[in-house]
N, C-alpha and C positions, 0 to 999 in steps of 0.2 A: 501758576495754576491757570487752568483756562475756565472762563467766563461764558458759560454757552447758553445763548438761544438763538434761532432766530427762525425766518420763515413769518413771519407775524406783521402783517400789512399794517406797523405802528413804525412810529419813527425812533427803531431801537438798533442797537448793534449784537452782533452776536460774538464778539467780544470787547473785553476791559479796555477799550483805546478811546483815543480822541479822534474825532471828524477827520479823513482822512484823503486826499487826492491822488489822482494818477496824474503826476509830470513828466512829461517829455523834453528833452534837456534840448536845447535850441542847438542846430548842427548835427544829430543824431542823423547816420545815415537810414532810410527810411525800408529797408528791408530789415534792420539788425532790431530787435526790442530796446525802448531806451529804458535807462535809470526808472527805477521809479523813489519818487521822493514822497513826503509827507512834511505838511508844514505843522509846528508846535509851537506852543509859549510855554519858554522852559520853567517859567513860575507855577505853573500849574505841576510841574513835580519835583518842585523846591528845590530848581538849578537856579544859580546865576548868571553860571558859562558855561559854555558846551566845554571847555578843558576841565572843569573839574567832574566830570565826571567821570568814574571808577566801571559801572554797571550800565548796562540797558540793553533791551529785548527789543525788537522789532519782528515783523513775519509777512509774509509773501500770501497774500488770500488770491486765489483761482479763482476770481469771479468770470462769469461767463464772460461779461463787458470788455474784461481783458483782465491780468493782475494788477493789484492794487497793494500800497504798502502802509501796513500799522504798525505804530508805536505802541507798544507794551508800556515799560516804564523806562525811567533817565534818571540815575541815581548816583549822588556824590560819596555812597556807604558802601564800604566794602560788606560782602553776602555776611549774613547771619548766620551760626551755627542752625544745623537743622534743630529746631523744636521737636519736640512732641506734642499731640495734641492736647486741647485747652480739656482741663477736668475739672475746671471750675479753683479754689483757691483764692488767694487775697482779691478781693477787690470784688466777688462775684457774687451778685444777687440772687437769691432765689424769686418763685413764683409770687410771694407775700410781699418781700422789698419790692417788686416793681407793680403793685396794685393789681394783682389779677382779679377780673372783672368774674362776676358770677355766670356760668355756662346757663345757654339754654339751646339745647340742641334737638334738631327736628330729624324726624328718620326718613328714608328714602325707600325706593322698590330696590330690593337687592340684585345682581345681575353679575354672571360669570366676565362680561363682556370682553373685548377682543382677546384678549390673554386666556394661556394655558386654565384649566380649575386649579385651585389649590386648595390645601386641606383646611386652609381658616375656613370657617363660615362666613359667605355672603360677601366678599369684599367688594367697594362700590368700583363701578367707572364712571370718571369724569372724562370729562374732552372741554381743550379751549376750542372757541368760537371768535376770531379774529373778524370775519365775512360778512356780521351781520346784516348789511346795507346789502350787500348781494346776494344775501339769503330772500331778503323781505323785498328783491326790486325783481326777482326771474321767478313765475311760476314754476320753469322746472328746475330749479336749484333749491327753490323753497321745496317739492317732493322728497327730494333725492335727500338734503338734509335731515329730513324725518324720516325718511327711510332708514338712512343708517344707526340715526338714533334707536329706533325701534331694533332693528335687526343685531345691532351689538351690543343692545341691552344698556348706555349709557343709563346710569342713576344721578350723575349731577353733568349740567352744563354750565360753563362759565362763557356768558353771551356778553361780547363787548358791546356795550351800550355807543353806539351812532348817534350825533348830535340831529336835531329833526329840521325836518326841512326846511330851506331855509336861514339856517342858524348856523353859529359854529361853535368849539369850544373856545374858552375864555380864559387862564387863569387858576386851571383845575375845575372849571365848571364846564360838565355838559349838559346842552339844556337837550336830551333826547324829548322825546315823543311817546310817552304812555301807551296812548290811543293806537300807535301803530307797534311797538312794544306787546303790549298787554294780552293780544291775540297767540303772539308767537307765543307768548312764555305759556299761556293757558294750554295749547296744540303740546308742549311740552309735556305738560304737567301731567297729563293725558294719556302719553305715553310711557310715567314712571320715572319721569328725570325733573329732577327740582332746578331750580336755575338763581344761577347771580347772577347781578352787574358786573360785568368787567370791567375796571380801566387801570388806567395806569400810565406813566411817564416816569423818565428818573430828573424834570422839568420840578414835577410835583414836591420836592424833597424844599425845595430853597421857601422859606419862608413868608413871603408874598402870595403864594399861593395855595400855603392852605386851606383860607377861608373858601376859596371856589370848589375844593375837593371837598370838604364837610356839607359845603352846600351840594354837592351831585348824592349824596349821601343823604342829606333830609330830601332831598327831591324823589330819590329812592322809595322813603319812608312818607311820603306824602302820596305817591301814587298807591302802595297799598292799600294806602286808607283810605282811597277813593274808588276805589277795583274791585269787582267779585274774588272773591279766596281764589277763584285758580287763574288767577290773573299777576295775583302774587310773586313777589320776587323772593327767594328763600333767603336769599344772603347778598352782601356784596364781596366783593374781591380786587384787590390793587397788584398791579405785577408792576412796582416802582422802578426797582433794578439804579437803586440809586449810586452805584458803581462805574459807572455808564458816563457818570459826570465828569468833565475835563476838573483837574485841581484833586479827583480821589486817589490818585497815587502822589500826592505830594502833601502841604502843609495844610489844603482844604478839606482832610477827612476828614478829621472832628466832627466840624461843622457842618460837613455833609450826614454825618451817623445820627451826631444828634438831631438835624432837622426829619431823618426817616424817623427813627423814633417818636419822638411828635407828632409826625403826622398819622403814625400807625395807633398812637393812642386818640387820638381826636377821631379819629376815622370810627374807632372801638366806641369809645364814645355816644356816639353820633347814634350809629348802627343799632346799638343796643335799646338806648332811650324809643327806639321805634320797633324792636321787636328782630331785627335782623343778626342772620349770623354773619362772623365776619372772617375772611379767609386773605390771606396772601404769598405769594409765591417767592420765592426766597432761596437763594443758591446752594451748595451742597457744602461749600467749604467756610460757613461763617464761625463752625468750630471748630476750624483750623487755624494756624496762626501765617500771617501774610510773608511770603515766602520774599516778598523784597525787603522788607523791614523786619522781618522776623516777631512784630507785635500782635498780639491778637486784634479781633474785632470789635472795640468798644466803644458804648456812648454813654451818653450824661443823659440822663431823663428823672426831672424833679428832684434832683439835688443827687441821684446816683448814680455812679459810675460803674456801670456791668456790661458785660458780653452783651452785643448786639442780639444774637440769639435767645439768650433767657428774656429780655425787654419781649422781642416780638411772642417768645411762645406762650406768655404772661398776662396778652394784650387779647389774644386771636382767638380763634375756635377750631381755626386748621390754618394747615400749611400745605403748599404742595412745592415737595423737593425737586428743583430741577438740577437732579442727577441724571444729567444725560450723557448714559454711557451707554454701550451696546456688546457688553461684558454684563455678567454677572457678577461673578466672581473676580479675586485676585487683589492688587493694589492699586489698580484703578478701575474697580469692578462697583457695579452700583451701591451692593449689599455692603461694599467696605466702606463707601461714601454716607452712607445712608444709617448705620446703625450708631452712633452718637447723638443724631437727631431722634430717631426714635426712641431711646433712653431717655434722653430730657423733656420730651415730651410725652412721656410716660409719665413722669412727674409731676406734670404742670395737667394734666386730664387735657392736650389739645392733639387732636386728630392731625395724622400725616398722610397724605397723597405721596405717592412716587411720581415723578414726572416720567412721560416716554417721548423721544425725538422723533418725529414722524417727518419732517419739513427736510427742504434741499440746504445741507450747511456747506459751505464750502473747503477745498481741503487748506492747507494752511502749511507754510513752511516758515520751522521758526528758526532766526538767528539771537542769539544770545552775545554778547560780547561783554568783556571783564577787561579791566588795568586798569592805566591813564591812556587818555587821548593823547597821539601825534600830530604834530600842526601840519598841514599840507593836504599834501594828497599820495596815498600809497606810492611807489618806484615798481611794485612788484605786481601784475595784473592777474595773476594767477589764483584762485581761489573768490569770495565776498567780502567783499568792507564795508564796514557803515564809516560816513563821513557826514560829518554835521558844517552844515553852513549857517554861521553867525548872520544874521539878519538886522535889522533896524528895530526899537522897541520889546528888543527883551523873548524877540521871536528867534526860531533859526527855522532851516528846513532840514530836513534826516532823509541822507542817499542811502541807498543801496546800489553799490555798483559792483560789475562782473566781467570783467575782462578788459582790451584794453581802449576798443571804439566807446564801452560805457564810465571811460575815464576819460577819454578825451571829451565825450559830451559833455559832460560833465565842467571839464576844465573851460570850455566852450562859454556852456549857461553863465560862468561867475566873471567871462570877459576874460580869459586867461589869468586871475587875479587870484592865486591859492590862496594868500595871507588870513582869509575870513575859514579858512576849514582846520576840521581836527577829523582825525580818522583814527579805525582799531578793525583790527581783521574782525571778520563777522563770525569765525568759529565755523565748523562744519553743522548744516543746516540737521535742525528734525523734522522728520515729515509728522503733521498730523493732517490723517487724512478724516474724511468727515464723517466714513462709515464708522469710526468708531465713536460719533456722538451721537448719528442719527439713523433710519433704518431705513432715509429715503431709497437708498441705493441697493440694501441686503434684502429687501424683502419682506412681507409677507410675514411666513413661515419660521425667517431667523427670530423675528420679533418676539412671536408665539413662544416660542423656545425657550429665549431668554426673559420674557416675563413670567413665563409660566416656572422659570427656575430662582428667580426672582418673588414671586407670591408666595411658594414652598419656603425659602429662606428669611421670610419676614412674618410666617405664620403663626408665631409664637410672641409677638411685638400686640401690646394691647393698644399705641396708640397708633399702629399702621390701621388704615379708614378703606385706602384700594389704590388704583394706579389711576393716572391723570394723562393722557395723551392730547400730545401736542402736534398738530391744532386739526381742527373740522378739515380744512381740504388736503393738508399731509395725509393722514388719516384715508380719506376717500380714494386718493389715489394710490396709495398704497393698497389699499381692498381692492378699487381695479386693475391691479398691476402694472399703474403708469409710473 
């Protein structure tokens, strides 16, 4: 499955990998593209040794910079039978096991906004706001942002909170700026759109820093009470993406699920005790079951053990699905993404957003490989391999190589000394390319299309809320045709 966001001036990936580098293998001749590699610690997906692995995915991202190589997953289990998706069954909580918090929800100025009409009544538009600090730092970018506010009708903004001058964040604490704050959000209010605090990290998840996130959170709920009402923040909002963490495809997921949980009910918590709604942004496939391990998405919170899914829709007052696809329809169409969520949170009375991709993704070519590892290095240069080189402390690095100058580099980098590698043909590549996540590249026009067919097919869903575009300057440039 792919893990999509990006475009968002945070420090996130816009997929499920670990930090990843472009190497140049030493001897490459300097016309030919070299190898590209990618360094890993194979414990983070509960390897020992690059031999015993059966599975693993890697892919080719087209960055402008030049291509770069990510690691998917590194797996010693041979593939799971395909599942079905999760219906709930042993082990699965509802809204009441996992302490749903009493609603209190505020209404908005209703607004057709960028998307086709459709036959519901009133669906809202949100928009992320990434930029903030260069909204509030250029007069004319602070216009133009209100401009299109106003002109597409946005009803909710979700405004990343900037730490204030002078300062930084801490620990999950931002110590923003109220005072400079409090204006923009009122200029909002003004015009019909309510506004959160945005933040988020998939940092925020590990323990330790909790308590700086629940503190951004009463700092939230202390500027209201110090602020004229339309100075107000309506909500807050976290887009954790705790996925993102090196150690989530191996033995660290537990641990990683439960600490999001945790934090999404502290956060609920928090929020509430001061009057705020609470919102977070949350993937499309958490009621699917994990296509490397074939397990669903489960955490322990307060002594139970449920779907990641039921915990958050139990906790929240909305969610915004980032199903970012640029289909409607079909089996990787938004509406098929998107309607198990809306079911379940039909249930639990908590509002769902649609996400829309507006932002440049890059395209992405993915290699898949299966069996056991060979020791060496391929004889045959024809076709891709992935080739893993054994490292010092538990690390290796992950080649991909193509031909037969990106085997000899190759052979070059490790001093002519194969013994430390294991390789497996890389399998013939899939392209994904980006226009199918995001609308940087289609348009305009294609968008309209597909949301507006999109809004018609969810119009009968009482906890669909409206569609969420991603992010203010995707958005903008897309309206001027950049």
């Amino acid at each position: 499955m792919t893990f999509a966001k990006a475009g968002a001036p945070m420090p996130k990936s816009a997929a499920m990998t670990l930090a990843v580098t472009l190497a140049a293998a030493a001897g490459a001749q300097a016309q030919e593209p070299p190898p590209l590699s990618a360094e890993v610690e194979l414990a983070d997906f509960g390897v020992s040794e690059a031999r015993a692995i059966v599975r693993g995915r890697v892919s080719v991202v087209g960055a402008p910079e030049g291509p770069r190589l990510e690691v998917h997953y590194l797996t010693t289990e041979p593939a799971p039978p395909p599942p079905p998706r999760l219906d709930g069954g042993p082990g699965t909580g509802g809204p009441d096991s996992v302490g749903e918090p009493p609603r209190d929800r505020a209404g908005g100025v209703a607004g057709g906004g960028v998307g086709a009409a459709a036959p519901r009544t009133a669906p809202l538009s949100a928009l992320w706001v990434w930029s903030t600090e260069a909204i509030l730092a250029d007069a004319a970018e602070h216009a133009a942002f209100k401009d299109l506010v106003a002109e597409q009708r946005i009803d909710r903004v979700f405004l990343y909170l900037p730490a204030g001058r002078g300062s930084a964040p801490s620990a999950g604490f931002v110590p923003f700026d109220g005072s400079v704050l409090g204006p923009l959000v009122a200029e909002l209010r003004a015009l019909g759109a309510l506004v959160y605090a945005l933040d988020g990290d998939p940092d925020y998840v590990r323990p330790e820093n909790h308590a700086g996130v629940v503190r951004t959170v009463e700092r939230v709920v202390a500027h209201n009470q110090s602020v004229p009402a339309e100075q107000r923040f309506h909500g807050v909002r976290y887009d954790v993406e705790p996925y993102l963490l090196p150690g989530f495809q191996g033995p660290a997921r537990a641990d990683i699920l439960a600490g999001y949980v945790r934090l999404i009910r502290d956060i609920s918590v928090a929020a509430r005790r001061g009057g705020l709604v609470v919102g977070v942004d949350i993937p499309f496939w958490l009621d699917a079951a994990d296509e490397v391990s074939g397990d669903g998405f489960y955490a322990m919170l307060d002594g139970l053990n449920a779907p990641v899914l039921e915990h958050v829709l139990g906790l929240v007052d909305d969610v915004a699905l980032m199903a970012y696809r640029t289909s409607s329809s079909g089996p990787d169409g938004v509406l098929t993404h998107v309607e198990g969520e809306l079911v379940r949170a039909g249930s639990t009375g908590t509002d769902v957003f649609i996400g829309v991709e507006t932002t440049r993704i890059h395209d992405q070519e993915l290699h898949t490989f299966r069996g056991p590892g060979r020791a060496g290095l391929p004889l045959r240069t024809d076709g891709s391999w992935v080739v893993i080189q054994a490292l010092d402390d538990g690390r290796a690095r992950v080649w991909l190589i193509d031909g037969e100058r990106a085997r000899e580099a190759l052979l070059q980098a490790t001093g002519g000394d194969s013994r430390s590698l294991t390789y497996w043909f890389a399998g013939l590549p899939v392209q994904l390319p980006g226009e199918r996540l995001s609308y940087h590249s289609l348009g305009l026009d294609a968008m309209r299309q597909t949301v507006g067919e999109v809004l018609r097919g969810v119009a009968d869903a009482p906890s669909f809320r409206g569609m969420a575009y991603h992010d203010y300057q995707g958005l903008s440039a897309l309206l001027q045709g950049r």
